[in-house]
PyMOL CGO cylinders between C-alpha atoms (Angstrom):
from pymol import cmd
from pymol.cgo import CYLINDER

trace = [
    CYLINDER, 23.29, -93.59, -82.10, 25.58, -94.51, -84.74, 0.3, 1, 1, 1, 1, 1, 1,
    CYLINDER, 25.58, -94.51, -84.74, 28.87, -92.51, -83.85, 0.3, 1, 1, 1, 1, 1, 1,
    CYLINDER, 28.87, -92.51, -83.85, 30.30, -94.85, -81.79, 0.3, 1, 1, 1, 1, 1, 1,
    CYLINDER, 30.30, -94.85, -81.79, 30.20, -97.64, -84.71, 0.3, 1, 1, 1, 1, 1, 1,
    CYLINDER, 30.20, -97.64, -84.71, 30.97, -94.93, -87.17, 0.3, 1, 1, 1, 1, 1, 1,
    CYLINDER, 30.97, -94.93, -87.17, 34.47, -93.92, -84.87, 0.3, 1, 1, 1, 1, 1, 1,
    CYLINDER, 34.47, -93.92, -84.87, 35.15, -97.46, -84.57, 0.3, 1, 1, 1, 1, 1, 1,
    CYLINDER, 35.15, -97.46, -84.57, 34.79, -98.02, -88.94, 0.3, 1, 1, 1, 1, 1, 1,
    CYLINDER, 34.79, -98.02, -88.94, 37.45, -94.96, -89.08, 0.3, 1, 1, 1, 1, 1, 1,
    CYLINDER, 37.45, -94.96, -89.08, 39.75, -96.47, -86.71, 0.3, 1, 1, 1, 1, 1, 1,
    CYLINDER, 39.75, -96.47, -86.71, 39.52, -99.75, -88.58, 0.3, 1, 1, 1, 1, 1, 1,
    CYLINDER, 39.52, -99.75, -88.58, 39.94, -98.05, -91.74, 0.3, 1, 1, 1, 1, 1, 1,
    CYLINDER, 39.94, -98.05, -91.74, 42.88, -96.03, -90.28, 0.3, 1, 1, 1, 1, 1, 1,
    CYLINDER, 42.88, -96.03, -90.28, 44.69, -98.97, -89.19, 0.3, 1, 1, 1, 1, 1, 1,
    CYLINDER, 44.69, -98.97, -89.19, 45.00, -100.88, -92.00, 0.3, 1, 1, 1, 1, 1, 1,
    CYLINDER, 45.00, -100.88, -92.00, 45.69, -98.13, -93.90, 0.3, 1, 1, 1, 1, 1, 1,
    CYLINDER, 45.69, -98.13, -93.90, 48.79, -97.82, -91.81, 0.3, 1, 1, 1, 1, 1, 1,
    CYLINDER, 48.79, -97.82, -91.81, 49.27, -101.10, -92.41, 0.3, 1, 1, 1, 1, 1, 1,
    CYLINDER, 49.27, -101.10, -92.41, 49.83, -100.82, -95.76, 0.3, 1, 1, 1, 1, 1, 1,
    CYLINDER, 49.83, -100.82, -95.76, 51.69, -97.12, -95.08, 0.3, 1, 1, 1, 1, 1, 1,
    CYLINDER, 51.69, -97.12, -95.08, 54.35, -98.74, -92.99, 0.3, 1, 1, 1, 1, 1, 1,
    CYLINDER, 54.35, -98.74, -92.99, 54.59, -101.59, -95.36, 0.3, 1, 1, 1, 1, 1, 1,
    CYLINDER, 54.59, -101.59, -95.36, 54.29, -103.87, -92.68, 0.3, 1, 1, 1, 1, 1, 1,
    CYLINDER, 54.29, -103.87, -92.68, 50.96, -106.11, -94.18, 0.3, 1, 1, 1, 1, 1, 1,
    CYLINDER, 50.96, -106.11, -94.18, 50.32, -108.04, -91.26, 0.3, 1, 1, 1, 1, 1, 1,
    CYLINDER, 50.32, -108.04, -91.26, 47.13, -107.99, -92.35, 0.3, 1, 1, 1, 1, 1, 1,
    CYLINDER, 47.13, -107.99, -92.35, 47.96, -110.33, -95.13, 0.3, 1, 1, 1, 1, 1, 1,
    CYLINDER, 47.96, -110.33, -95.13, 49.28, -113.16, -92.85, 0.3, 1, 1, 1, 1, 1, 1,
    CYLINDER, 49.28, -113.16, -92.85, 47.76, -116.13, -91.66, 0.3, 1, 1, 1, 1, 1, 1,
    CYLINDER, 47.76, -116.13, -91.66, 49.84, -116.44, -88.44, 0.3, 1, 1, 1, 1, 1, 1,
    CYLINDER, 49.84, -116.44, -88.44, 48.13, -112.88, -87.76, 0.3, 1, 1, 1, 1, 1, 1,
    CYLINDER, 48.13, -112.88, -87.76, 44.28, -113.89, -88.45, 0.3, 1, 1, 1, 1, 1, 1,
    CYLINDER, 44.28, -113.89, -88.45, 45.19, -117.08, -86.22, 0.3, 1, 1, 1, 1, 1, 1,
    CYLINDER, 45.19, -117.08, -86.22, 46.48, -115.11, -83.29, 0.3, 1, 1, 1, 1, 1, 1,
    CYLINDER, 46.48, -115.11, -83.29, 43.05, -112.58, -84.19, 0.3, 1, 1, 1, 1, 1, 1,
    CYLINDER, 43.05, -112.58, -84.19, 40.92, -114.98, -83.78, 0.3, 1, 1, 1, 1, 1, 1,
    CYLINDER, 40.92, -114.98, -83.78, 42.42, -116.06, -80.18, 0.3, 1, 1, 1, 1, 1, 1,
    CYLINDER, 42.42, -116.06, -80.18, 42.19, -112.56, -79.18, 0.3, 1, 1, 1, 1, 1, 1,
    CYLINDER, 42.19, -112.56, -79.18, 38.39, -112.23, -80.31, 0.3, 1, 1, 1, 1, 1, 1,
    CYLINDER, 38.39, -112.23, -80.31, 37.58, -115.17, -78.50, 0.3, 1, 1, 1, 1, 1, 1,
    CYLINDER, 37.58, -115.17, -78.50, 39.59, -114.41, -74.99, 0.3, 1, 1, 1, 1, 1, 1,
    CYLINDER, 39.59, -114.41, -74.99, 37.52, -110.76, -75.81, 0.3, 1, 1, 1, 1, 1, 1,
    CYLINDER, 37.52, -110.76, -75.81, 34.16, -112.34, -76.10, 0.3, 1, 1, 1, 1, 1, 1,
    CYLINDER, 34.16, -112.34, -76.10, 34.44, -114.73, -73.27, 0.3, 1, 1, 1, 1, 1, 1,
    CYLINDER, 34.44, -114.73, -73.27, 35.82, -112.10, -70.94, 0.3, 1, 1, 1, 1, 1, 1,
    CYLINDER, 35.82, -112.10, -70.94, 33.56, -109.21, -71.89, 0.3, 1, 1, 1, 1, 1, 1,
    CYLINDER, 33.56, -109.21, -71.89, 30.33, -111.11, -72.22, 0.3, 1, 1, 1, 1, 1, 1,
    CYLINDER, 30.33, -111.11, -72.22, 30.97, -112.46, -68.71, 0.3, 1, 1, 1, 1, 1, 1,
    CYLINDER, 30.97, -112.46, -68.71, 31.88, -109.27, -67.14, 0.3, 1, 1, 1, 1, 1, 1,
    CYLINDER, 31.88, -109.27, -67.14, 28.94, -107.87, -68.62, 0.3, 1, 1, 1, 1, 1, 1,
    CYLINDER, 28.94, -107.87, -68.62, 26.50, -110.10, -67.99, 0.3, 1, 1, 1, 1, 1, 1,
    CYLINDER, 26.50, -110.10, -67.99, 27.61, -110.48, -64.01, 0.3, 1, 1, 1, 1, 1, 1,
    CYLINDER, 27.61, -110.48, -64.01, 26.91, -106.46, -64.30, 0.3, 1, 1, 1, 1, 1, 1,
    CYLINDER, 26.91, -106.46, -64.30, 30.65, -105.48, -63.58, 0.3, 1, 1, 1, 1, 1, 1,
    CYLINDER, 30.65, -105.48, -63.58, 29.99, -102.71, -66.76, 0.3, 1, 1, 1, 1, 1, 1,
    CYLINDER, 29.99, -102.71, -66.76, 27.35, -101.98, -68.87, 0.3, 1, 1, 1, 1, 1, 1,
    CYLINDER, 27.35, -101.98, -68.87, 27.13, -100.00, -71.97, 0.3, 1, 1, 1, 1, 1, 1,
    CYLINDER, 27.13, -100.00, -71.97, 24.71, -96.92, -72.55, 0.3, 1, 1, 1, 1, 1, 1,
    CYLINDER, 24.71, -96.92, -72.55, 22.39, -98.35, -74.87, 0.3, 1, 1, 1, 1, 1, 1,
    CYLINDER, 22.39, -98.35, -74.87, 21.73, -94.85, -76.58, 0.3, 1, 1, 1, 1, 1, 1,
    CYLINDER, 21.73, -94.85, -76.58, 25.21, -94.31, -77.47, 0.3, 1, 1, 1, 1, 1, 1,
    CYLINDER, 25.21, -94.31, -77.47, 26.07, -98.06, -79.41, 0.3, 1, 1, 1, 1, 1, 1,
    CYLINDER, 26.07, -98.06, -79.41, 23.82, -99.02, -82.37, 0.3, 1, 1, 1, 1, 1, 1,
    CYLINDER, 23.82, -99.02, -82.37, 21.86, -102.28, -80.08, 0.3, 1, 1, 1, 1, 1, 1,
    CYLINDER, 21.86, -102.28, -80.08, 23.63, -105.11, -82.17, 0.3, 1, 1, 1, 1, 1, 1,
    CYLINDER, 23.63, -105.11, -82.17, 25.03, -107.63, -79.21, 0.3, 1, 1, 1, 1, 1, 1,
    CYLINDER, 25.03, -107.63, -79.21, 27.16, -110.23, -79.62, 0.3, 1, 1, 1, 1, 1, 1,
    CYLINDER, 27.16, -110.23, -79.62, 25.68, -111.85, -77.65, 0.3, 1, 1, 1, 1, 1, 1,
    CYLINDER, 25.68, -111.85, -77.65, 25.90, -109.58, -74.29, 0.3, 1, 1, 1, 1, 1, 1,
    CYLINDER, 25.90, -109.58, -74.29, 28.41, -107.00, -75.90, 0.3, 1, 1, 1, 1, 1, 1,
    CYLINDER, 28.41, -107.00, -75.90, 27.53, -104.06, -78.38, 0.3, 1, 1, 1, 1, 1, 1,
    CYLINDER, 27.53, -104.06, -78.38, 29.55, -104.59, -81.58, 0.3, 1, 1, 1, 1, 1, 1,
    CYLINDER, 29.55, -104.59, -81.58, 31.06, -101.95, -81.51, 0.3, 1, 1, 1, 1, 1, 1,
    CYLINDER, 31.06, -101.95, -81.51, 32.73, -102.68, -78.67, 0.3, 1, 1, 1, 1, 1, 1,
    CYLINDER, 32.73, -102.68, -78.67, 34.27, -105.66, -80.67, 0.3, 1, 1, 1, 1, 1, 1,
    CYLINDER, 34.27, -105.66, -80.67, 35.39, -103.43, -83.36, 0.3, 1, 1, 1, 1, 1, 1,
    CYLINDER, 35.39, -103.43, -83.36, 37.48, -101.85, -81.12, 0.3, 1, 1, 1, 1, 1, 1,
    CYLINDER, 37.48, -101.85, -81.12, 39.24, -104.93, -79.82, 0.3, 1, 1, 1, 1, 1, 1,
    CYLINDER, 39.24, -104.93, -79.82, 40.03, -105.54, -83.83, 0.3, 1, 1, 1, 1, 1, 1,
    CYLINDER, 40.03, -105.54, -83.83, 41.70, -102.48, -84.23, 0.3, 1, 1, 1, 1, 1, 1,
    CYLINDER, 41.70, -102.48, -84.23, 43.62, -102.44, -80.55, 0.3, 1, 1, 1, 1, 1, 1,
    CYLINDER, 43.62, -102.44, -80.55, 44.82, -105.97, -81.39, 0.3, 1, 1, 1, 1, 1, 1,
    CYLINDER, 44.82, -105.97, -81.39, 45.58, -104.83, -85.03, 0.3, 1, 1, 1, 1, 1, 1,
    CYLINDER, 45.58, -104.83, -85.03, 47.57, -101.76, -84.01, 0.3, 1, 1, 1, 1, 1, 1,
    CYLINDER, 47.57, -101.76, -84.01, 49.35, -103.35, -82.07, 0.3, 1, 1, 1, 1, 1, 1,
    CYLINDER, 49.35, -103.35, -82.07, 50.46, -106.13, -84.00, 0.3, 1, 1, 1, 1, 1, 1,
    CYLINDER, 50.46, -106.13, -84.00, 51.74, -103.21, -86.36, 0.3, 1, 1, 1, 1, 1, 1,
    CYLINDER, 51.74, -103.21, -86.36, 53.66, -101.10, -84.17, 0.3, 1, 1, 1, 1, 1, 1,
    CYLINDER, 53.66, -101.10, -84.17, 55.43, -104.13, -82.97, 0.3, 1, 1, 1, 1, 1, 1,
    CYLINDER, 55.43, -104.13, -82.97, 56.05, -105.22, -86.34, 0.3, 1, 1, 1, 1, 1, 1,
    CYLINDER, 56.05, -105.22, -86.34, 57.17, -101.82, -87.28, 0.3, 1, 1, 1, 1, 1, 1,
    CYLINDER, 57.17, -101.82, -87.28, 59.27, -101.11, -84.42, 0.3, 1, 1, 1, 1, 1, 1,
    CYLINDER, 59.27, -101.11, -84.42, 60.69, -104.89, -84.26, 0.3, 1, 1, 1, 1, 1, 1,
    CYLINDER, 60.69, -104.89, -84.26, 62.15, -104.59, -87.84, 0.3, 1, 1, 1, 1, 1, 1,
    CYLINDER, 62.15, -104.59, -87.84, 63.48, -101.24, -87.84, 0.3, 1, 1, 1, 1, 1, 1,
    CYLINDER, 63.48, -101.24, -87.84, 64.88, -101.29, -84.26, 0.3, 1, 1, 1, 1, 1, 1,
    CYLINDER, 64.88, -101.29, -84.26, 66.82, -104.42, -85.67, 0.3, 1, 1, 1, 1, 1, 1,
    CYLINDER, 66.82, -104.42, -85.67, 68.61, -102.17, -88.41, 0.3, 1, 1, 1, 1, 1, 1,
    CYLINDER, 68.61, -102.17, -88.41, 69.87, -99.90, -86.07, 0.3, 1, 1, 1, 1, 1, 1,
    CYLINDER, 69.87, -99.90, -86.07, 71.50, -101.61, -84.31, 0.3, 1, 1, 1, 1, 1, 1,
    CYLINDER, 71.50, -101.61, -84.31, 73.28, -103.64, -87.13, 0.3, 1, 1, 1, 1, 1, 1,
]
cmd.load_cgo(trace, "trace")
């Protein structure tokens, strides 16, 4: 089933859209693909061992059946755009909380 990894290409879509909205382009950044790549690595290593201990599994008819290597890739996705979003909104909220309260 291709939903799930066709929700999780809209989010990602949808986030850096608002990325560029907000005029916040963390995107852009290296600092921000450094501290991405942290978080995709403390994701893999967490999730594939979870998973593969059997503390969750995913229902194989609803993710497309790409692993990496124990979790679907969409599931991966999603940790890009949580991590993303929330580099934004902390961005966002960081830099206009500080003008009002100049």
């Amino acid at each position: 089933m291709i939903e799930y990894a066709l929700r999780c290409i809209v989010v990602l879509a949808a986030v850096y859209l608002f990325d560029h909205l907000l005029k916040t382009r963390v995107g852009r950044r290296r600092t921000f693909l450094y501290a991405l790549a942290m978080a995709l690595l403390t994701q893999l290593v967490v999730d594939n061992l979870t998973a593969w201990r059997g503390f969750w599994n995913f229902n194989r008819d609803a993710v497309l059946g790409v692993r990496v290597p124990v979790i679907p890739l969409e599931n991966l996705l999603f940790g890009i755009a949580l991590f993303y979003s929330t580099i934004i909104s902390w961005e966002f909220s960081s830099r206009n909380l500080a003008n009002v309260f100049k």
